[in-house]
C-alpha positions in Angstrom: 90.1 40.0 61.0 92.4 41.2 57.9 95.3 38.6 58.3 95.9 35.2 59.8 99.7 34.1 60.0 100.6 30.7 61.5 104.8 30.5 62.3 106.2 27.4 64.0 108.0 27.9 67.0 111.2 26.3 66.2 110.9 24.8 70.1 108.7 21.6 69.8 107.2 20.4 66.6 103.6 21.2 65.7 103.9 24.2 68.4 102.9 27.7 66.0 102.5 31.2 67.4 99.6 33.1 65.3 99.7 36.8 64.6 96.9 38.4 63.5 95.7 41.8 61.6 92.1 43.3 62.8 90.4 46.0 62.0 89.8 47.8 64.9 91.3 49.8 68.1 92.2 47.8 71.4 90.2 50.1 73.1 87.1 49.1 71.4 84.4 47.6 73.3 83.9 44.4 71.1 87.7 44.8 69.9 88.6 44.3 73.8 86.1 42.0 75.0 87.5 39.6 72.2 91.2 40.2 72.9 90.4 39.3 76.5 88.4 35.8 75.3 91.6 34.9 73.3 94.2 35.9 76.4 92.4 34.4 78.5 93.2 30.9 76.1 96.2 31.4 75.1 99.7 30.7 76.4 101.5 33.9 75.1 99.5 37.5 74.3 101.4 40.0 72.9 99.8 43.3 70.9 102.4 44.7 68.9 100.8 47.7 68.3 97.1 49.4 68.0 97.1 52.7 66.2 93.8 55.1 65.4 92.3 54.8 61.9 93.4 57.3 59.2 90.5 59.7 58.4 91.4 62.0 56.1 91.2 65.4 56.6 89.0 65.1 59.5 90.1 65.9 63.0 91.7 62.7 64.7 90.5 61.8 68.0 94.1 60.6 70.1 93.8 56.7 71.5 95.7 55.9 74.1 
């Protein structure tokens, strides 16, 4: 995890939404498996996004 972020919901008091940063694809094996643990707890899931690692000049492999 590279960022935590707690908002409030502005719809009941004390209710937050979290958004957080990893470092990793969704298509990772350990990456997924958490992603489903915390899904699997939560009330909302969203992924706003989950893009492939810059490498340089080396060939990029595509994620879907």
């Amino acid at each position: 995890m590279t960022k935590l972020e707690s908002r409030p919901t502005k719809a009941t008091l004390g209710e937050y939404i979290f958004l957080v940063d990893i470092a990793g694809h969704r298509t990772d094996a350990p990456i997924a498996q958490v992603l489903e643990q915390i899904e699997a707890r939560s009330g909302m899931f969203k992924i706003f996004g989950s893009y492939p690692r810059w490498r340089g000049t080396e060939t990029q492999q595509h994620r879907p």
